[in-house]
TIROGU-539978 format. One record per atom (N, C-alpha, C): x, y, z. Coordinates in steps of 0.02 Angstrom, whole numbers, padded with zeros to 5 digits, always signed. Layout:
XYZ/...
% end
This chain:
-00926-01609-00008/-00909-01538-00007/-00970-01496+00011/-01028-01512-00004/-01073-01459+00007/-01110-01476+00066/-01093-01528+00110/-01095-01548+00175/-01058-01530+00216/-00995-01488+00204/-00948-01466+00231/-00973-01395+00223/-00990-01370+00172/-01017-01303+00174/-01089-01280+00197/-01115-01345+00223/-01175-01316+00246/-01169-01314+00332/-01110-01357+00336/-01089-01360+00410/-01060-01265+00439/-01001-01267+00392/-00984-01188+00401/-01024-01157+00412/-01093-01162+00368/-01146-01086+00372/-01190-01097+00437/-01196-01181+00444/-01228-01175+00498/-01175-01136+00573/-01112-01152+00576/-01061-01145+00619/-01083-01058+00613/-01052-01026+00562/-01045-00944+00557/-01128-00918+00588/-01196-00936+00560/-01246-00931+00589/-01263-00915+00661/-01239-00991+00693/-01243-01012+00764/-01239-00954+00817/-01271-00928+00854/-01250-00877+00915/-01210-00914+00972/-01214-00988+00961/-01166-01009+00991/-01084-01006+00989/-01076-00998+00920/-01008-00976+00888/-00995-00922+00852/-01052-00859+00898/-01032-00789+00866/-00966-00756+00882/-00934-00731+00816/-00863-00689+00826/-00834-00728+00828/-00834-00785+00786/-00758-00822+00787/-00757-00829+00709/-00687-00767+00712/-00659-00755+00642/-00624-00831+00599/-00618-00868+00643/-00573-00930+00606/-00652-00965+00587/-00697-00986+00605/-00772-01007+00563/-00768-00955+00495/-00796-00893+00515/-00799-00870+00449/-00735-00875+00390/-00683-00885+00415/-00635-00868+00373/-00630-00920+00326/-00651-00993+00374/-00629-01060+00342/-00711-01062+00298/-00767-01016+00297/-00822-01028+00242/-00786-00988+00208/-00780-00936+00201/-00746-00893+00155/-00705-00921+00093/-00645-00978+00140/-00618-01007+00076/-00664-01046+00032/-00723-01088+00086/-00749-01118+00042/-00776-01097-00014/-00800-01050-00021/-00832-00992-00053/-00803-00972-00113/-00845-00978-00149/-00809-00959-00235/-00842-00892-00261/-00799-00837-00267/-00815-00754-00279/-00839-00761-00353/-00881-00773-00372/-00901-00748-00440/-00914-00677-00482/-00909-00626-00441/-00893-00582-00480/-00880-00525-00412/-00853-00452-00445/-00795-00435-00393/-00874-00393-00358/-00930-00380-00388/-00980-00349-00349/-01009-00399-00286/-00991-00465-00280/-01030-00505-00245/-00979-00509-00177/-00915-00476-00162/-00873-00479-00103/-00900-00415-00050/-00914-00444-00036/-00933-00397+00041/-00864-00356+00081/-00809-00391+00084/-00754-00360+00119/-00696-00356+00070/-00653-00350+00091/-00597-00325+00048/-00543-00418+00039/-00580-00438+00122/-00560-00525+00122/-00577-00567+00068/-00634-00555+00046/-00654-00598-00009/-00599-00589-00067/-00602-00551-00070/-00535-00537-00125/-00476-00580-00112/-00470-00592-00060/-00388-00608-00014/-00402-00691-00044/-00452-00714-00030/-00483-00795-00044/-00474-00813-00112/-00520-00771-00139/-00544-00766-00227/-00452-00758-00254/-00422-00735-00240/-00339-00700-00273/-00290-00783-00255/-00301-00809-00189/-00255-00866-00180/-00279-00920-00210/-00333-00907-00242/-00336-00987-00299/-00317-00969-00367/-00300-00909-00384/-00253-00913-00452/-00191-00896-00449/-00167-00855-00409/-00108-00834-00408/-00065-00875-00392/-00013-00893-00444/+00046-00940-00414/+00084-00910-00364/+00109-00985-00304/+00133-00986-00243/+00209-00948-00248/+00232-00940-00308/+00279-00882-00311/+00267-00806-00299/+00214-00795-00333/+00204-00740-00346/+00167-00718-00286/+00118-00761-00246/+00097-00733-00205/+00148-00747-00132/+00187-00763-00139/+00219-00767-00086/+00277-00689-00077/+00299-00654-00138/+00322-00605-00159/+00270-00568-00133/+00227-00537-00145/+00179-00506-00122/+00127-00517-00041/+00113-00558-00014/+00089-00577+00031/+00116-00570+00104/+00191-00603+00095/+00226-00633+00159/+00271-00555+00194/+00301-00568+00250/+00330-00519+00294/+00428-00567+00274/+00459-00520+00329/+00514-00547+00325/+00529-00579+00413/+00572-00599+00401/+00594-00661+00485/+00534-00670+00481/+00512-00681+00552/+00447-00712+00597/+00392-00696+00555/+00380-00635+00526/+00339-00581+00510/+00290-00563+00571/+00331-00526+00599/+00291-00503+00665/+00271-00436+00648/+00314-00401+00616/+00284-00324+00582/+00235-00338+00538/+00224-00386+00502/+00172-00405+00473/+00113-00413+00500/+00119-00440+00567/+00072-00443+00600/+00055-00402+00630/+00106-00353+00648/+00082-00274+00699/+00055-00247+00653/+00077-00230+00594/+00032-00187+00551/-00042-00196+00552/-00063-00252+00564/-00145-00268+00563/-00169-00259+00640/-00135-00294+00696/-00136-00287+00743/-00134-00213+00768/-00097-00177+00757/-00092-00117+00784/-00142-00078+00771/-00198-00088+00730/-00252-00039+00727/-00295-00033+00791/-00305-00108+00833/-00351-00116+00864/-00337-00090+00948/-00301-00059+00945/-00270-00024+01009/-00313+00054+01022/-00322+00067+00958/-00381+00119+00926/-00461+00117+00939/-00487+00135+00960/-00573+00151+00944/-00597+00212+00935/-00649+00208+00912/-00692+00244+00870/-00749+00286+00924/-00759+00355+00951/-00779+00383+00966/-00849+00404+00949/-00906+00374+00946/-00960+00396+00910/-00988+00474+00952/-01018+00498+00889/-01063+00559+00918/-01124+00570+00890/-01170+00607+00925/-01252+00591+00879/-01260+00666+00871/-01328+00662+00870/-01380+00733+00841/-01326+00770+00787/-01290+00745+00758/-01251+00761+00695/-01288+00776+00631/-01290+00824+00603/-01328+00819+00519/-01269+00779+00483/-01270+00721+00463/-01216+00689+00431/-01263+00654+00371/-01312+00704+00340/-01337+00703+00280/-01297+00703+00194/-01234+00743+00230/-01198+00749+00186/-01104+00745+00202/-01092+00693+00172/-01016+00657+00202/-00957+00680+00158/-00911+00722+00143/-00887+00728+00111/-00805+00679+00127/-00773+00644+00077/-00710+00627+00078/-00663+00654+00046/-00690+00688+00014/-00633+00721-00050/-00586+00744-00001/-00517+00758-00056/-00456+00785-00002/-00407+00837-00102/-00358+00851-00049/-00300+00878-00105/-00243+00863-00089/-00199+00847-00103/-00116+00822-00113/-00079+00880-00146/-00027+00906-00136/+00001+00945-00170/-00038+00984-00253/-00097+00988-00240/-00123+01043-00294/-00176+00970-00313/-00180+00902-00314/-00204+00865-00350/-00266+00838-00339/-00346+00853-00343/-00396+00856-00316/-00402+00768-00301/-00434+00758-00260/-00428+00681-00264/-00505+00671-00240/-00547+00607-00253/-00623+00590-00219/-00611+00575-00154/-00552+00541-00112/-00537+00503-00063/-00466+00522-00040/-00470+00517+00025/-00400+00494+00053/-00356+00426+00040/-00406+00388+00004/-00371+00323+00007/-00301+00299-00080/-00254+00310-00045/-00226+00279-00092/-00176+00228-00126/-00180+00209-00178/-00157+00140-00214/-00075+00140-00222/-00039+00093-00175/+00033+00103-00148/+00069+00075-00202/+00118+00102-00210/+00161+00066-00274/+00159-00014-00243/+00166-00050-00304/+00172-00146-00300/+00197-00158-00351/+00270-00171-00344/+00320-00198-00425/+00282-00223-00476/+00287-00265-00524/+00289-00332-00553/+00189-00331-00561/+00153-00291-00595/+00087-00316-00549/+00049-00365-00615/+00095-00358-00660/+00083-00415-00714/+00078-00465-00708/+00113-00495-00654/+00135-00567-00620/+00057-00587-00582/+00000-00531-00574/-00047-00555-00533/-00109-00529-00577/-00103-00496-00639/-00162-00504-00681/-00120-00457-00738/-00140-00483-00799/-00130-00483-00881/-00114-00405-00909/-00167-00363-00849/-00167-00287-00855/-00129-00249-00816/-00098-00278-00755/-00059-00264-00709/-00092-00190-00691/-00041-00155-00693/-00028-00071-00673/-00062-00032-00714/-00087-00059-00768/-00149-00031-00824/-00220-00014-00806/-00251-00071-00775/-00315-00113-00732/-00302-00051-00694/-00251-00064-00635/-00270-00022-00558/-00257+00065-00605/-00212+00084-00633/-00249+00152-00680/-00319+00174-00668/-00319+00125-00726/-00407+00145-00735/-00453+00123-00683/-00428+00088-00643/-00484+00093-00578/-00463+00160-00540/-00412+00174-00538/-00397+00231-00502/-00429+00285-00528/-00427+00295-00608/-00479+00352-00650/-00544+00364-00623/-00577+00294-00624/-00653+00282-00642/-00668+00330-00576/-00632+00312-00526/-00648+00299-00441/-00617+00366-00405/-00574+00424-00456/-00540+00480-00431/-00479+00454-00369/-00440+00413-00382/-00391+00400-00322/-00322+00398-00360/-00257+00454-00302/-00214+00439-00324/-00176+00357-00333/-00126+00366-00361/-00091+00307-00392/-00010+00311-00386/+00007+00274-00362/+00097+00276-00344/+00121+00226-00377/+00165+00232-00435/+00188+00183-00486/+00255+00169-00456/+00269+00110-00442/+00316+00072-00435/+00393+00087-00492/+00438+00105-00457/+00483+00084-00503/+00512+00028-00549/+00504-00034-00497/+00467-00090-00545/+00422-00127-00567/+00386-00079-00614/+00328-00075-00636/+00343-00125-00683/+00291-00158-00703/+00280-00194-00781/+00258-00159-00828/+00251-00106-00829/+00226-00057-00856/+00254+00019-00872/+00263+00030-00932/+00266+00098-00907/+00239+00170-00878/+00264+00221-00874/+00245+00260-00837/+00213+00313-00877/+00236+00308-00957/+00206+00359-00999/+00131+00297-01002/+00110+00224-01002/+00055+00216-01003/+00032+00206-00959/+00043+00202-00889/-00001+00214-00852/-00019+00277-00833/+00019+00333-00834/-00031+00397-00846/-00062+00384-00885/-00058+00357-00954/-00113+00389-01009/-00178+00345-00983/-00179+00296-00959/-00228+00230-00931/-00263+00284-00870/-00218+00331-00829/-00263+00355-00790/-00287+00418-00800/-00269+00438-00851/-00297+00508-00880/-00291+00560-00838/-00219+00573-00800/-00196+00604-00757/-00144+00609-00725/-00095+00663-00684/-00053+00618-00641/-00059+00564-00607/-00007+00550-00570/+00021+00481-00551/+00082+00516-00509/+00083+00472-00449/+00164+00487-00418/+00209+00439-00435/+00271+00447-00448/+00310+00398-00451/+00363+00379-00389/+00360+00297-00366/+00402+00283-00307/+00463+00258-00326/+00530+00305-00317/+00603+00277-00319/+00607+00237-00275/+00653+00185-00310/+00697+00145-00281/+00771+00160-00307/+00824+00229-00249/+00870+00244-00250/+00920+00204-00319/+00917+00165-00304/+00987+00131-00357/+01057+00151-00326/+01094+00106-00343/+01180+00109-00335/+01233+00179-00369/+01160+00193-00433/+01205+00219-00512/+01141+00300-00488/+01205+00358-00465/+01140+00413-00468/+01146+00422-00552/+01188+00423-00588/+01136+00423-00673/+01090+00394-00679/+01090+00323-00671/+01026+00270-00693/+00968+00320-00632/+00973+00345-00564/+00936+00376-00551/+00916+00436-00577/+00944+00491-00620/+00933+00564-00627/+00890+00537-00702/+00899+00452-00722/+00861+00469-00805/+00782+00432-00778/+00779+00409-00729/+00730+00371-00707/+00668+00472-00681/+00713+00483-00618/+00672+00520-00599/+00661+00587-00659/+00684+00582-00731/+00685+00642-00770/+00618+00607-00843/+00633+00567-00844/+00580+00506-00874/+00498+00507-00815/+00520+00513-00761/+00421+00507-00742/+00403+00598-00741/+00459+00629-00739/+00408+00705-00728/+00411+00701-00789/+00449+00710-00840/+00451+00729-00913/+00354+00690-00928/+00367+00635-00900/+00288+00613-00911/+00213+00625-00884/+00229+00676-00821/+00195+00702-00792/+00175+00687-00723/+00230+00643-00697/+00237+00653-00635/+00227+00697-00580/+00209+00729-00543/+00220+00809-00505/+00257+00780-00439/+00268+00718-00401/+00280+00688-00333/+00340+00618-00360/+00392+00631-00328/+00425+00566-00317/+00431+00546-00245/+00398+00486-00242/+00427+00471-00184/+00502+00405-00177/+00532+00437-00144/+00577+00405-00118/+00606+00347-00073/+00593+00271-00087/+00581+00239-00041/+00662+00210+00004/+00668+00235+00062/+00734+00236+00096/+00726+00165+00140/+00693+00126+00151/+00658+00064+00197/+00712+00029+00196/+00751+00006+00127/+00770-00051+00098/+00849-00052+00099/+00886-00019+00119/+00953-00016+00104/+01004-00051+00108/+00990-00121+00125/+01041-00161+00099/+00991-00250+00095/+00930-00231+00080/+00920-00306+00067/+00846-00343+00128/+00832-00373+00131/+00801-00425+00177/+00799-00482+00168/+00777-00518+00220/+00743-00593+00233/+00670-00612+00248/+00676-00637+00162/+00606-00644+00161/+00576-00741+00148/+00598-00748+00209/+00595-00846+00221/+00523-00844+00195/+00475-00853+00215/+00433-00886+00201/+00391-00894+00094/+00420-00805+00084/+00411-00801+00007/+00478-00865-00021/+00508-00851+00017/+00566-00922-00008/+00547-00975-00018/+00493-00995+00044/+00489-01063+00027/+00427-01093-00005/+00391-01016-00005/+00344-01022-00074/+00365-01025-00130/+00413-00998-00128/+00449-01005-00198/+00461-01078-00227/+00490-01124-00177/+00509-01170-00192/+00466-01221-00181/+00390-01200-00183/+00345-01243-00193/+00299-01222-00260/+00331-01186-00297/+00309-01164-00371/+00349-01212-00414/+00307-01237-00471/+00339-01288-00522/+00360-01241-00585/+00360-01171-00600/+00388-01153-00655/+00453-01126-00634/+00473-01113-00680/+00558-01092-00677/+00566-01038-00697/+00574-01006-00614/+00568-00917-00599/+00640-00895-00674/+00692-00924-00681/+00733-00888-00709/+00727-00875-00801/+00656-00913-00810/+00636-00893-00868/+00606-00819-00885/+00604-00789-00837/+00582-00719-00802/+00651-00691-00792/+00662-00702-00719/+00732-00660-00691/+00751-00722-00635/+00808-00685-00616/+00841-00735-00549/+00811-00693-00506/+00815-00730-00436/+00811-00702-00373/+00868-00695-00323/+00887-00653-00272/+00915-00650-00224/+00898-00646-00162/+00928-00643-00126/+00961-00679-00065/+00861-00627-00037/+00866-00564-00035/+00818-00499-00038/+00738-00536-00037/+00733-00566-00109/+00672-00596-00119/+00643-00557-00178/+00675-00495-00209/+00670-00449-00243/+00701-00478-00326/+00678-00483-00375/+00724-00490-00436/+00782-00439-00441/+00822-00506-00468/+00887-00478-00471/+00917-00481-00553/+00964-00453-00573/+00976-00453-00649/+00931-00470-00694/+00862-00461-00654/+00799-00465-00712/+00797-00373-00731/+00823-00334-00695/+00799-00275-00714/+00796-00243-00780/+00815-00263-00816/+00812-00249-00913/+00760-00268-00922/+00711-00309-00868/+00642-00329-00911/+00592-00290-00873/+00619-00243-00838/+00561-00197-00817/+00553-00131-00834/+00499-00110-00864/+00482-00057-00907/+00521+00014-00893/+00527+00022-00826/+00579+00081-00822/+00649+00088-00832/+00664+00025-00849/+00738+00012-00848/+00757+00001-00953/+00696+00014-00994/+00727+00003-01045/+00763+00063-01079/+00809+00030-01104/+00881+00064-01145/+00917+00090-01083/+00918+00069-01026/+00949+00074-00971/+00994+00000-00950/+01079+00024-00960/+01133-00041-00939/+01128-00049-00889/+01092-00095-00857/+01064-00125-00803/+01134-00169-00749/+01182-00193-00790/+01242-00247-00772/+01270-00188-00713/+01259-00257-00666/+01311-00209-00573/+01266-00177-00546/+01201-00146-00592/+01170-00092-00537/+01132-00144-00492/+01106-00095-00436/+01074-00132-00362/+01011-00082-00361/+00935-00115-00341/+00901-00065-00340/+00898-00026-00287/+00938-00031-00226/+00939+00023-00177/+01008+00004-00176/+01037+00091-00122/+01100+00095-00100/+01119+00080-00045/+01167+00056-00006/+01163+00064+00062/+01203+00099+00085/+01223+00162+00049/+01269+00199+00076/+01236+00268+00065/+01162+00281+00065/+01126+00328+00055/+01134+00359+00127/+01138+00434+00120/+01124+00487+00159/+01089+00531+00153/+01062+00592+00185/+01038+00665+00172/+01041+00671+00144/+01115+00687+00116/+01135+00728+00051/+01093+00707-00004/+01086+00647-00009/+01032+00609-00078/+00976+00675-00069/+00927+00683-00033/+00866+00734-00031/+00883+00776-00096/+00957+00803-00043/+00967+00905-00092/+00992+00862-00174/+01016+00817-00176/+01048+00802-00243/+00986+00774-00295/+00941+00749-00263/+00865+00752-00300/+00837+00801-00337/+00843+00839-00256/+00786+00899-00288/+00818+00956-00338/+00901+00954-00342/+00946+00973-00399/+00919+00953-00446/+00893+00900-00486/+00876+00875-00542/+00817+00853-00562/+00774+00897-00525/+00699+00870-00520/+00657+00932-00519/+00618+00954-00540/+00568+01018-00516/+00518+00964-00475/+00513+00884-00465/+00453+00873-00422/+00448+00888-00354/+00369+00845-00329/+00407+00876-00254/+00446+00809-00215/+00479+00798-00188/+00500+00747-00153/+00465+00717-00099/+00439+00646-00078/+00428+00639-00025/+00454+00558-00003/+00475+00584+00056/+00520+00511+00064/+00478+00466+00105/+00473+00400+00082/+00433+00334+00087/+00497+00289+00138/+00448+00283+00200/+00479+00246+00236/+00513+00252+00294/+00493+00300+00324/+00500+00337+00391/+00467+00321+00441/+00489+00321+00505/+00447+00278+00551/+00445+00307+00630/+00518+00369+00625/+00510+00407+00698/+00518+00459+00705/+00532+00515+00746/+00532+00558+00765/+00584+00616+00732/+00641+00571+00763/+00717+00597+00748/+00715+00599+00670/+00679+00555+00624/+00693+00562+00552/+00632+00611+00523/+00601+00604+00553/+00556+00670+00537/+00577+00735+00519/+00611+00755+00588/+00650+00812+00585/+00677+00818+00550/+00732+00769+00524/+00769+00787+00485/+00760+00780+00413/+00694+00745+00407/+00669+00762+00318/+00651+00830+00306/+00604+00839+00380/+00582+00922+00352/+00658+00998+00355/+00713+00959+00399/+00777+01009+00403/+00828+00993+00302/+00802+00935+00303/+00818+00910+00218/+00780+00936+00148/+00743+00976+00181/+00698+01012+00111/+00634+00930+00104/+00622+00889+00121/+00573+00858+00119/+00516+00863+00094/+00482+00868+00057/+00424+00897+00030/+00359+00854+00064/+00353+00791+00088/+00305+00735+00126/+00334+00680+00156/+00303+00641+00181/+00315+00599+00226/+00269+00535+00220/+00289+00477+00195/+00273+00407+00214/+00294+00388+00267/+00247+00370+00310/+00251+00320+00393/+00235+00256+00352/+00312+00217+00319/+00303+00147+00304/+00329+00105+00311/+00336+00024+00335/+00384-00007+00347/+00373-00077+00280/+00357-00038+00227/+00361-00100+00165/+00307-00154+00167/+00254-00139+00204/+00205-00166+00204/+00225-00218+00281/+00265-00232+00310/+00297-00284+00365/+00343-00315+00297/+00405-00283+00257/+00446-00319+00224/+00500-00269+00246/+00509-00234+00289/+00589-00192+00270/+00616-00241+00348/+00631-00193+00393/+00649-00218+00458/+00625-00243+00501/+00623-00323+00526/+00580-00340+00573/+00563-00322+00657/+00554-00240+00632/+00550-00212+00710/+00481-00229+00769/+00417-00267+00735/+00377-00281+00773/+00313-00224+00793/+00349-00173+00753/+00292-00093+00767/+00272-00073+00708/+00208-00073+00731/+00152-00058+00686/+00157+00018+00655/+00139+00041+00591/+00158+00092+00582/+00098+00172+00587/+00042+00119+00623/-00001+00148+00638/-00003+00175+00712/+00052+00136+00753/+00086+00163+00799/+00150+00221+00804/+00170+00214+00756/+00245+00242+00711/+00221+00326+00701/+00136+00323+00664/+00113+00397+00639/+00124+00460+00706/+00096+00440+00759/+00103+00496+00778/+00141+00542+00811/+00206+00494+00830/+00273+00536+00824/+00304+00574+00753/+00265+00546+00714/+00275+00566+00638/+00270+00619+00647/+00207+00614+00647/+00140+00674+00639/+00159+00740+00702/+00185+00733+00764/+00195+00788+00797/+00259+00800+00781/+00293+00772+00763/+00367+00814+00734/+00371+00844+00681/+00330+00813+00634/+00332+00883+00589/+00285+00923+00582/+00224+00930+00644/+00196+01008+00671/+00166+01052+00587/+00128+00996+00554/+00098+01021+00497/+00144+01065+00453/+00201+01066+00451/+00231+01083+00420/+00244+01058+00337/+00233+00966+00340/+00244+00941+00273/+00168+00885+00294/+00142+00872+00229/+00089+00818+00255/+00125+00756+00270/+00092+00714+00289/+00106+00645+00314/+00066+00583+00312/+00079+00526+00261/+00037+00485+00238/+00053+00429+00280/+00035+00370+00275/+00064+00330+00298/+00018+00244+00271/+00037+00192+00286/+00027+00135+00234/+00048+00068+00279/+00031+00017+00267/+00042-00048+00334/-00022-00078+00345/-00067-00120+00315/-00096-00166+00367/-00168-00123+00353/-00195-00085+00307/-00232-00056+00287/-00315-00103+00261/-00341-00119+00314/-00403-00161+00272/-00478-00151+00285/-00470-00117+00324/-00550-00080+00333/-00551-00010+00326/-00596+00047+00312/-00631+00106+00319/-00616+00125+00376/-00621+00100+00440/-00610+00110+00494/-00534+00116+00499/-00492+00066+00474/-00430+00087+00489/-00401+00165+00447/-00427+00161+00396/-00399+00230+00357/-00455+00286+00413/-00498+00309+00436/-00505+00336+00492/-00472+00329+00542/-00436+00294+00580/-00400+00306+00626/-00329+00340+00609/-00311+00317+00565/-00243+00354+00511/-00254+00418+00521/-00317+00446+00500/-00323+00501+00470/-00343+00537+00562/-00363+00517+00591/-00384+00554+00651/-00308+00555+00683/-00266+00513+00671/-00201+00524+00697/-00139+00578+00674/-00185+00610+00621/-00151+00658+00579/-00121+00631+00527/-00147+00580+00479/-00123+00577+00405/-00158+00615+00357/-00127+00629+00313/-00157+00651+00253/-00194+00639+00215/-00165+00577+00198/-00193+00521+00161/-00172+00447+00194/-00194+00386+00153/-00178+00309+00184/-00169+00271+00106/-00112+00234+00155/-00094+00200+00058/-00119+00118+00089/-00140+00094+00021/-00160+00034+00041/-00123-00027-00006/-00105-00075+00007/-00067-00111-00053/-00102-00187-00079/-00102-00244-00023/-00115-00300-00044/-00185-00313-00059/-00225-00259-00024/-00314-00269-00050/-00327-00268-00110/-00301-00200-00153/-00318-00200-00210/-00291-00265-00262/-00221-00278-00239/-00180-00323-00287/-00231-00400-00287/-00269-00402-00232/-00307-00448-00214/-00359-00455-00261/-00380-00406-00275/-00454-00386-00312/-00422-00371-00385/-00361-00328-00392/-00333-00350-00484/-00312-00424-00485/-00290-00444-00450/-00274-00525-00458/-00338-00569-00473/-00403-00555-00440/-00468-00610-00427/-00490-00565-00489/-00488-00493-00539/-00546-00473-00576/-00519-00425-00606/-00453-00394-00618/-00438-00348-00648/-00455-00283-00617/-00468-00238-00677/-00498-00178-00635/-00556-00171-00600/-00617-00232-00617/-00682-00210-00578/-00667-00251-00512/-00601-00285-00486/-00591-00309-00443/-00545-00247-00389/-00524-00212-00428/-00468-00152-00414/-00539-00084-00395/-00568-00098-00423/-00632-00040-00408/-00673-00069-00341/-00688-00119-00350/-00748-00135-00317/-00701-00129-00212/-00639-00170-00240/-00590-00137-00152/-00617-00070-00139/-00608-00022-00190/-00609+00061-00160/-00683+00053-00143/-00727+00048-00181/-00774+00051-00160/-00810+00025-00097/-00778+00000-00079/-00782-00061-00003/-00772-00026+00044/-00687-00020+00039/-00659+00022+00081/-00671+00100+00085/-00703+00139+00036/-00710+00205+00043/-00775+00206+00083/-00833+00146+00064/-00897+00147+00113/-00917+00137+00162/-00842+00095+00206/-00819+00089+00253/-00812+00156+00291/-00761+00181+00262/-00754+00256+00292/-00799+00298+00286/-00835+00293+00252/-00920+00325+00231/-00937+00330+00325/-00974+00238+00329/-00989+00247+00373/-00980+00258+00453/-00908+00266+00467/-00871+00280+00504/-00875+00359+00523/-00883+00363+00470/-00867+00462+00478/-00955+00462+00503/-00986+00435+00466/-01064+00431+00494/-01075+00438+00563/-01041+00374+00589/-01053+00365+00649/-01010+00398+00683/-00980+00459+00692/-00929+00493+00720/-00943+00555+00708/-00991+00569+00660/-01008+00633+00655/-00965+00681+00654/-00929+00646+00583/-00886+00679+00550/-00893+00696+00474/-00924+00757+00471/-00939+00765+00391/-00886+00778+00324/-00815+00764+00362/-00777+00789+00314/-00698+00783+00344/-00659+00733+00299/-00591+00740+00329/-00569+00788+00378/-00559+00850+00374/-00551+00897+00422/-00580+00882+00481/-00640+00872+00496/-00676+00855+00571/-00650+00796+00607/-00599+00747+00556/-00573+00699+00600/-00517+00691+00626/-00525+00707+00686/-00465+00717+00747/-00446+00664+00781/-00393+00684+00835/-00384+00658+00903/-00438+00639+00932/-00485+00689+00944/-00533+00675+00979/-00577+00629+00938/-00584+00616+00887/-00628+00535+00872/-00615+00490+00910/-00552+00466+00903/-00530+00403+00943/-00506+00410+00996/-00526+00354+01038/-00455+00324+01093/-00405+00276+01092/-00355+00298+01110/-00294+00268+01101/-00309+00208+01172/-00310+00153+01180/-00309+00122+01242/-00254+00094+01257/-00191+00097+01212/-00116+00088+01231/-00097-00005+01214/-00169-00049+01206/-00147-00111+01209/-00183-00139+01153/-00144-00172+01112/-00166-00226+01032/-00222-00262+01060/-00261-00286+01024/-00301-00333+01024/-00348-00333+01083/
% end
């Protein structure tokens, strides 16, 4: 083994075999993360997380649906993008801070709802809290959370948005969305992606290379999503769970106005991807906008949603902000987001990577990666401050890779 690893370093070293990501990747595994300050990228995490996490759990979290080709555009699609440098800049002083509907934040970068996050460390949705506290970043709590929502506010010593998942039952919805503001919610988002289900083969057949017995937990369906486990997830207690579905597929518009009837939050619907629906969130009373396609888990359309933003973004003509989330793993990519007109950038499997390999100083040490990333991006772009980053940073060159 350590003949094998001295081969890698010599391989990754070599200028003969500079830029070949499959050398580094295959030292990487070799590579054992001992603590979450010693990862250089947000990858190390990705390495350090697949030697504990069972092949169930990470296959739930990890994988795309069909081929996973949206899975792959989401990462892919950044690189169609470059980075515009500019000099004689005073970029002595870099600011990231931003605001969300009234809510001061350190960063644009933020932590995307992820069900179940118990299943990938002890503290789940507690951990990423308080990394979110320590570190000033919003936090989007999952409807199926392992956790609840009165403690993970109190864990983050602040709001929190909460992300619906519609349901079959609008009661079981009006006590869900009346339960996170009552707790101090100010934002629901609404996730519309999902409306009758997916195919998620490959978490399948991770599944069925796990030796415990998922139904000591919950069953699964056809989706890849737990099914009649929902009584064991924290938002659902003293809630008759029997028949309900966590999305509808017979959702329309009308859902928006029948929300915001029973809600003083603001609404923003998660999971939008063009033009035509743009319009019609902001003609729906819409309060924001997610450009998301479930990380590459809703529809296997093959488009990146970093391609998706800026039809977003010119249809609704600054009218509502516009976030967007997919394939999120460098500083550089949340700059290109943001020069494309996002608001903010949600990020999902990095962090779960880093609470899975370390808890919260594994959940901290991502932001910190990735925010220094964008540090130096804005550096080199001579951009001292969200606002300065435009269109004109980047070029679009029209082709992946």
């Amino acid at each position: 083994m350590s003949d094998r690893r001295a081969f890698l370093t010599f391989l990754a070293a070599s200028p003969l075999f500079a830029g070949i990501p499959a050398m580094l990747e295959a030292f990487a595994q070799e590579s054992t993360l001992a603590t979450a300050e010693a990862a250089l990228d947000v990858f190390d995490f990705e390495a350090a997380a697949r030697k504990v996490v069972p092949p169930a759990h990470w296959g739930y979290m990890a994988t795309g649906v069909d081929g996973e080709d949206t899975l792959r555009a989401n990462r892919e699609g950044f690189t169609r993008y470059q980075l515009r440098t500019r000099r004689f800049v005073d970029v002595s002083r870099i600011d990231l801070s931003t605001e969300l509907f009234g809510m001061k934040l350190a960063s644009p970068i933020v932590l995307c709802p992820v069900g179940g996050q118990k299943a990938f460390h002890a503290e789940g949705e507690i951990a990423a809290a308080r990394a979110a506290k320590t570190k000033g970043h919003l936090q989007i709590l999952s409807t199926q959370s392992s956790s609840s929502v009165e403690d993970v506010i109190k864990a983050r010593g602040g709001p929190i948005w909460f992300q619906l998942y519609t349901t079959n039952n609008f009661d079981v919805t009006t006590r869900l969305v009346k339960r996170a503001e009552a707790a101090g919610c100010p934002v629901v988002a609404v996730t519309v992606d999902l409306p009758a289900g997916r195919n998620t083969e490959t978490a399948t057949r991770l599944r069925q290379l796990d030796t415990r017995i998922c139904a000591n937990c919950h069953t699964v369906g056809p989706s890849g999503n737990p099914q009649g486990g929902l009584n064991t997830r924290a938002m659902f207690a003293g809630i008759n769970t029997q028949g309900l579905a966590i999305n509808s597929s017979s959702l329309t518009w009308d859902f928006i106005k029948r929300l915001k009837d029973v809600t003083k939050m603001k609404v923003v619907i998660k999971g939008l991807e063009t033009r035509e629906d743009a319009v019609l969130a902001v003609d729906n009373g819409a309060d924001g906008i997610v450009v998301s396609n479930h990380g590459g888990r809703a529809t296997e359309t093959g488009r990146a949603t970093i391609e998706a933003l800026p039809e977003v973004v010119q249809a609704v003509a600054g009218r509502i902000p516009v976030l967007v989330d997919g394939g999120v793993r460098r500083g550089t990519d949340v700059f290109k987001a943001l020069a494309l007109g996002a608001s903010a950038v949600g990020i999902g499997r990095p962090y779960i990577w880093g609470l899975s390999a370390f808890g919260q100083q594994g959940v901290e040490r991502v932001l910190d990666i990735v925010n220094s990333e964008l540090r130096l991006a804005m550096v080199g772009c001579g951009t001292r401050s969200l606002k300065e980053i435009t269109s004109a940073s980047i070029i679009d060159t029209g082709r992946r890779g």
